[in-house]
N, C-alpha and C positions, 0 to 999 in steps of 0.2 A: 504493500500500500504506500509506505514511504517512498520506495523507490519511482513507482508511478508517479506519486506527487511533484517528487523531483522532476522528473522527465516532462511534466505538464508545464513549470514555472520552465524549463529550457526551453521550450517548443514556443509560449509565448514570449521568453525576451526575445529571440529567433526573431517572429515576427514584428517583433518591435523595433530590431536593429534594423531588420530589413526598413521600414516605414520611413524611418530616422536618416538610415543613409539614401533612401531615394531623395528625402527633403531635400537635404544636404547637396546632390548630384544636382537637382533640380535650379536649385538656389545659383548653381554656378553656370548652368545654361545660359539663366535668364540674365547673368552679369553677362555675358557675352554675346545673347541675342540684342539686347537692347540699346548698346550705342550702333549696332550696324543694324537695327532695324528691320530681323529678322522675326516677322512677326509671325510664323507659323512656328518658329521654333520657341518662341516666345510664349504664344498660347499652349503649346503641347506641356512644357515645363510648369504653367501656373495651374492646367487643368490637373497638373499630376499631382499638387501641392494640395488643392484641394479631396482628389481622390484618396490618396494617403490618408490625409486627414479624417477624414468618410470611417474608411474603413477601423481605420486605428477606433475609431470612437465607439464604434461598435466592440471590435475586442475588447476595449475599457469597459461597458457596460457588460458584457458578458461574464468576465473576470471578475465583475463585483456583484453580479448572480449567482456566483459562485464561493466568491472567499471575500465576506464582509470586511469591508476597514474604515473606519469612522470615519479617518480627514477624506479619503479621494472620496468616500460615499455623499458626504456634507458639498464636497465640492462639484460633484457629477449633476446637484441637486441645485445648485446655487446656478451653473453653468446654463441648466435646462432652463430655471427659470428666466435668464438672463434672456437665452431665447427668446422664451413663450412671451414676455413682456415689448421685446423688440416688434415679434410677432401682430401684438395689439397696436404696437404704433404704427405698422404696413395696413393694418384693416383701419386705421383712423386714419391715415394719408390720402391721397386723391394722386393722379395724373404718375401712378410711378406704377413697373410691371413686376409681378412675379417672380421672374428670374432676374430682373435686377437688385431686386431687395434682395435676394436669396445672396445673389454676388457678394453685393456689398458686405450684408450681416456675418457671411460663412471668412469674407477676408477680413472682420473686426474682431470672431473670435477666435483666431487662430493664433494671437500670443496668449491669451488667456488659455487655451486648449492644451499648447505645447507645457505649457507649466504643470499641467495637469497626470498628460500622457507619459512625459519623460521623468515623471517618479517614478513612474514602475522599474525603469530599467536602472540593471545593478551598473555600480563602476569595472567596467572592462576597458583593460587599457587600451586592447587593439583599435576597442572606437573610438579613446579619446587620440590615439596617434592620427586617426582616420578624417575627427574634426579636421586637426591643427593642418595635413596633407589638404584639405578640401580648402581652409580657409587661408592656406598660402600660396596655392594656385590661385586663389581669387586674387590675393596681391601681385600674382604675377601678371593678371590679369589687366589692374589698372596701370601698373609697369608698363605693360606693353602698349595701351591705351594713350601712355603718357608719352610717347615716343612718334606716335603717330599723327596724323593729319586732324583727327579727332581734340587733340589736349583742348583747342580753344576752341572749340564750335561754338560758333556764335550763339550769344544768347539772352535773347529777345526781353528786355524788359520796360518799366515804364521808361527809365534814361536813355532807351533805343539800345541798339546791338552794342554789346560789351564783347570784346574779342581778346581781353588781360587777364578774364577769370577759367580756371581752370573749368572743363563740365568731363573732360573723356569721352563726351559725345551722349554722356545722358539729357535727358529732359530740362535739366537745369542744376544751378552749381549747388542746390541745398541739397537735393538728392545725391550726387555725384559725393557730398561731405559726406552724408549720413552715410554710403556704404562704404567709405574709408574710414569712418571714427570706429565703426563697429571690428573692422575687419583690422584695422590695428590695435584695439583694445583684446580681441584674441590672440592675435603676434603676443603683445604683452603678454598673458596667457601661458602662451608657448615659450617664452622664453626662460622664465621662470621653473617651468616643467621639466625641462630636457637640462642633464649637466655637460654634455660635451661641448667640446668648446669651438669644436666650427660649427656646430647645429647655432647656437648662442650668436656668435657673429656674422652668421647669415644672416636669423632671426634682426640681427642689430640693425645692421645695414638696410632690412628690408623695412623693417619699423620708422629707420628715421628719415626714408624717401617716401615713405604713403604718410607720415607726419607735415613733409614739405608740400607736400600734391594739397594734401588737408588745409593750408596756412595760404593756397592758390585760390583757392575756394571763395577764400572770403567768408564763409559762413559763420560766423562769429560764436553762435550757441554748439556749434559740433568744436570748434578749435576750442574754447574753452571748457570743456569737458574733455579732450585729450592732455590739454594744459592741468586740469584738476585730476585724471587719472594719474599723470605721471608725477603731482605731486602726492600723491595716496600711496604711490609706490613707495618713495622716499620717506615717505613715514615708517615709524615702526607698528608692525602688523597686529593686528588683534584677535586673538582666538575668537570670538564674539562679538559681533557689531551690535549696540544696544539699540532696542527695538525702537526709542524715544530719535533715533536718526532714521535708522528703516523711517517709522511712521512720516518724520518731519521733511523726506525726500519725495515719499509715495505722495504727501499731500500739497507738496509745492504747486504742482500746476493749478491747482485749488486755490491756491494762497495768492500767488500770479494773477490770477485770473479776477478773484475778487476786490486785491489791494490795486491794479491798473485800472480796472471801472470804478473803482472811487475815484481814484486818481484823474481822471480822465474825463469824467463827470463833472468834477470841477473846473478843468482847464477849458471845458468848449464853453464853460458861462464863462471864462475868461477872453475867451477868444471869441463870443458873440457879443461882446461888451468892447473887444479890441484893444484889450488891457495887455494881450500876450499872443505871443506868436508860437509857444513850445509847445507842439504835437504831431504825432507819427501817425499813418494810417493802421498800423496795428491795435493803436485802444480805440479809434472810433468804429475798427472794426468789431472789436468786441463788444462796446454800447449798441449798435445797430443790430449785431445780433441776439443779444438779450433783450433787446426791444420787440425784435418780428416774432422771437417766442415766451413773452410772456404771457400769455394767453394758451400756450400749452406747455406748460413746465411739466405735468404729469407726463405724458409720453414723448412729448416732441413735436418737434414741425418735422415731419418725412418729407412731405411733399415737397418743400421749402430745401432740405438738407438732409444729402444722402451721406453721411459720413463724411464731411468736406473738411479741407486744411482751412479750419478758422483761424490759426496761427498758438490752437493751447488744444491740448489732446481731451480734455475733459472737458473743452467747451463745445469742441465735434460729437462728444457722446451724449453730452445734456441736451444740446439743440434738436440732434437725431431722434433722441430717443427717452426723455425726457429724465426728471429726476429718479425714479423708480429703479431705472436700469442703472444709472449711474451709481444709485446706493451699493447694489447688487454688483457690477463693478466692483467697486471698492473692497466691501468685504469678502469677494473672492480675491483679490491682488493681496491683501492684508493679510491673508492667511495663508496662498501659497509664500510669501515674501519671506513671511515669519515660520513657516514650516521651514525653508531654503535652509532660513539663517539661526535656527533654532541650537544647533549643538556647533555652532561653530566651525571654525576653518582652521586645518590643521598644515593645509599646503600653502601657498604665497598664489598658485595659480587658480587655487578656487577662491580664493579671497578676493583675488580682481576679478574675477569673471562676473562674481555676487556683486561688487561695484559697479563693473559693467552695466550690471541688468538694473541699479536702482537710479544711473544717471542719464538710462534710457525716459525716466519719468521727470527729469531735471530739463530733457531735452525738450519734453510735452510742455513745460510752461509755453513755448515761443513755436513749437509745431506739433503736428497731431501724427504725422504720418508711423511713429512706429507702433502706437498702440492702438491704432484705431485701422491701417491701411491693410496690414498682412501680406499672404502672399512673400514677397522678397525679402521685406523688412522681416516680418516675422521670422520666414526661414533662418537670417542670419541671428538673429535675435537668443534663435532654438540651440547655437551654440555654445551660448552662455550660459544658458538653464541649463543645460547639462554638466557645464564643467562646473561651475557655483554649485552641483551638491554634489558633484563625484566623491566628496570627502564623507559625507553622510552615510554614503550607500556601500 
């Protein structure tokens, strides 16, 4: 009977590694479909991220048909509803389709999901070597990008075509940050992990030319978050991060988001009075949108806002899908966070990886895309969730 049992928990991490490393494969497609514009290769890779995800979810619920555990059961529970509530704001919506909602909803929970799914599986080194391989082909990736005819493609904004900021040929230079801060915040990761010493000064050299790409950008909220990882480094590490920073991180974009609409509040009676001229289009963006939904704070304006870059990740999920979902939010993040970080980090490289994943919500004050967008973000994102509790497991 034991031995059965045994053979059952191999049979499904099996298929959870498998799940894991299609993400992963997937994830590195779409870095390479998407400055050249391959968009059949593009869609095959995102339709796979969501299949994966499909499937895996179903093993997760089966699994816990089978062998009860409080937290992923609480959380499978939190997630459903998460759903069923999003669900009520597409039947309160107008003028939007089926399978769009589905789109959008299925790429918003897919960081929430991977937090979920990648507890189950135990720390095996061969996958975490397999991350680090997968996520320094992606550096080599924008490496090679950076060489090419691509580095400066033009890119189109209100000041007209800017041709001095780095994009690689993505969509634009905020995107093109975000998958360099992540993909060197793993380098860091990596380096810390492996003690030989040409792996180390590879890793070195490769870290501190996707740092310079990064500082091209221009992106301010991605380079200052590689600026505060690498002074996090240099501190001395802590077995345990106290929960009173976890919390004070997770609820930043919160804090963000309510102290620039006071702020900002006051400044347009300033500025309709002609007493002052200091404002950015990011807080009038934020009063205009807390203005078109207050009138549906309970679920949301759908119709109005399908998970869109309001410029704060928590102001895309309140708008979407009103206060109700955001609660539900919350205390599913607050409880995987604090599951993560609960016994602490006994390695250097799960300790940044857990930083990683809490400065991803530092990054939601000023943009929404990595916890609300999914799909690529996410993917990359799933690297950290697993190395931040490889210690645990």
């Amino acid at each position: 009977m034991d031995y059965q049992r045994e053979q059952d928990k191999s049979t499904v991490q099996n298929i959870f590694i498998i799940f894991f490393c299609m993400t992963l494969i997937s994830n590195l497609v779409m870095y390479i479909a998407q400055p050249y514009h391959i968009e059949l290769l593009n869609a095959l890779a995102s339709r796979c991220f969501m299949l994966t995800n499909l499937a895996a979810f179903f093993v997760v619920i089966l699994i816990n048909l089978r062998r009860y555990n409080v937290y992923q059961t609480y959380q499978i529970l939190l997630l459903t509803l998460i759903a069923c509530f999003s669900f009520v704001s597409y039947l309160l919506s107008e003028n939007i389709g089926l399978y769009n909602y589905i789109i959008h909803i299925w790429c918003y929970l897919a960081f929430p999901f991977y937090l979920l799914y990648l507890d189950y599986l135990k720390s095996d080194r061969r996958l975490i070597h397999f991350i680090f391989i997968i996520n320094f082909i992606n550096s080599l990736v924008f490496i090679n990008l950076s060489f090419s005819s691509l580095k400066y493609a033009g890119y189109e904004s209100y000041l007209g075509t800017n041709n001095a900021i780095v994009t690689l040929g993505y969509s634009n230079p905020n995107q093109t940050a975000m998958y360099l801060v992540i993909t060197f915040i793993t380098l860091c990761c990596t380096f810390f992990f492996y003690k030989i010493l040409v792996v180390k000064v590879t890793i070195l050299a490769d870290g501190i030319y996707l740092f310079l790409l990064l500082l091209k950008t221009q992106s301010r909220i991605c380079i200052a978050i590689g600026i505060l990882l690498l002074l996090i480094i240099l501190l001395k590490r802590h077995p345990k991060i106290p929960k009173l920073i976890v919390a004070g991180v997770l609820l930043s974009p919160s804090i963000f988001l309510i102290g620039y609409s006071i702020y900002y509040t006051f400044v347009s009676q300033l500025i309709s009075s002609g007493s002052s001229k200091l404002y950015d289009n990011r807080g009038f963006l934020f009063l205009d949108t807390l203005s078109a939904i207050k009138n549906h704070f309970l679920f949301g304006y759908l119709s109005l806002y399908q998970l869109p870059n309001t410029h704060n990740g928590i102001l895309s999920i309140y708008s979407s899908l009103g206060i109700i979902s955001l609660l539900l939010f919350y205390v599913y993040m607050f409880r995987a966070y604090f599951h993560i970080s609960s016994r602490g980090f006994t390695s250097k490289s799960a300790y940044i990886a857990f930083w990683g994943l809490l400065l991803v919500f530092l990054h939601a004050c000023v943009e929404s895309a990595f916890i609300t967008a999914g799909s690529i973000y996410a993917g990359s994102i799933s690297m950290l969730i697993y190395l931040s509790a490889s210690d645990r497991r």
